[in-house]
C-alpha positions in Angstrom: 0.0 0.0 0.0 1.7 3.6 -0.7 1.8 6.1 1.6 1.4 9.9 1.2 5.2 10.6 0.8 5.2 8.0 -2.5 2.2 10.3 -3.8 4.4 13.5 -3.1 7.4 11.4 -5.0 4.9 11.0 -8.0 3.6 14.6 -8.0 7.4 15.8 -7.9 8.3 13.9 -10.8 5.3 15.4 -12.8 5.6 18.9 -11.3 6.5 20.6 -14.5 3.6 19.0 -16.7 1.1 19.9 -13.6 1.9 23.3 -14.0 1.9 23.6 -17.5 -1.8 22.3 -17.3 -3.2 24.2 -14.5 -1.8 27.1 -16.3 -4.1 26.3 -19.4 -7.0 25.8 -16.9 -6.3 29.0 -15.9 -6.2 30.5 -19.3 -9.6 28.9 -20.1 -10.9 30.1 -16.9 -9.7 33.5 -17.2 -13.0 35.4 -18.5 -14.7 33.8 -15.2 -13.2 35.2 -11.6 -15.0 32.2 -9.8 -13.9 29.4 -12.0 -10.2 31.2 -12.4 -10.4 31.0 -8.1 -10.7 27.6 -8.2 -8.1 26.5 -10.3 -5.6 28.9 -8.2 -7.1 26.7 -5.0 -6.3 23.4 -7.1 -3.1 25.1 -8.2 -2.1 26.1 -4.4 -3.2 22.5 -3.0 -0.6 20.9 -5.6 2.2 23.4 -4.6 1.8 22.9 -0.7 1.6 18.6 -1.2 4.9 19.2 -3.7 6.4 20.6 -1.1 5.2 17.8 1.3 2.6 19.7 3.4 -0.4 18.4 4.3 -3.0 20.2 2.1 -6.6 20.1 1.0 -8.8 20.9 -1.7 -12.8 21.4 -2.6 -13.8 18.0 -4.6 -15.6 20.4 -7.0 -12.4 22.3 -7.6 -10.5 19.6 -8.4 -13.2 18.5 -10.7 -13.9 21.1 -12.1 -10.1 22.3 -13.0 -9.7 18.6 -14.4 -12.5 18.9 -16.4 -10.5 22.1 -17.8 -7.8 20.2 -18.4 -9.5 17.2 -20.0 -11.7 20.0 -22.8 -8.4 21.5 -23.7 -6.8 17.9 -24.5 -9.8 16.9 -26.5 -9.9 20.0 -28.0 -6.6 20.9 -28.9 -4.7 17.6 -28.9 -7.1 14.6 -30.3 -7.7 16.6 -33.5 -4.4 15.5 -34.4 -3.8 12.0 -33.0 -5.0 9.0 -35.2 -5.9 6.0 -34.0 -3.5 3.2 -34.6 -5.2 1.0 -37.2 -4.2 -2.8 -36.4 -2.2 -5.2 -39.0 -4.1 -7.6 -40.9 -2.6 -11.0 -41.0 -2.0 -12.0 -44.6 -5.3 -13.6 -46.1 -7.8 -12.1 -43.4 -10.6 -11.3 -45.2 -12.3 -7.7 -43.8 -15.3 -7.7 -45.2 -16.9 -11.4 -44.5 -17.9 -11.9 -41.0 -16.8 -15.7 -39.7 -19.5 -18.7 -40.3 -20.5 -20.6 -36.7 -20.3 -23.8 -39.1 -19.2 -25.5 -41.9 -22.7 -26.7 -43.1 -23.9 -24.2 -46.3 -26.3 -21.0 -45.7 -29.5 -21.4 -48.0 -30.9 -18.3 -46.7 -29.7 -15.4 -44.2 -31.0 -14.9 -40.9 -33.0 -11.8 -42.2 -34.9 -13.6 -44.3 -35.5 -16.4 -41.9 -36.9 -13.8 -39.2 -38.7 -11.8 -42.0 -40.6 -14.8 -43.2 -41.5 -16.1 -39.6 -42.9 -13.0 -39.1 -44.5 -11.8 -42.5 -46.4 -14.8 -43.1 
């Protein structure tokens, strides 16, 4: 089980990329002086536990500055990630979907269903 000090090891190691993105919270916030006072609480709270104080911090600040922080990475970053497409083995065929057996199909499933419920 990890203690608070292993936590304050973690947040040291990320310090710079915390305050890189609770300055873009900030920056979103800025036209609202509520929303830019809770991110300075968030931002505060992750100063004194870097420093290994005990701190503490609203819930819905910490939400809320997250949720920042998540909008500006979907907005500014997923744009320009693509998805990793998979590799095909050699001979996999894409557009047929497997058979559950080797018996032949005399008529799809939609037709089946459509007649037992058309006639």
């Amino acid at each position: 089980m990890f203690g608070p000090h292993e936590w304050t090891a973690l947040f040291a190691a990320f310090s710079d990329a915390l305050e890189w993105a609770l300055s873009r919270a900030g920056s979103l916030a800025r036209p609202y002086p509520d929303e830019v006072a809770a991110v300075q609480r968030v931002r505060a709270f992750v100063r004194r536990r870097l420093d290994g104080d005990p701190a503490h911090v609203r819930s819905d600040d910490l939400l809320f500055t997250l949720g920042l922080i998540a909008g500006a990475l979907q907005r500014d970053v997923m744009p320009h990630v693509r998805p990793a497409t998979p590799k095909r083995p050699a001979g996999h065929r894409s557009n047929r979907a497997p058979r559950a057996s080797s018996a032949p199909r005399r008529r799809g499933a939609v037709a089946v269903a459509r007649a037992r419920w058309v006639n």
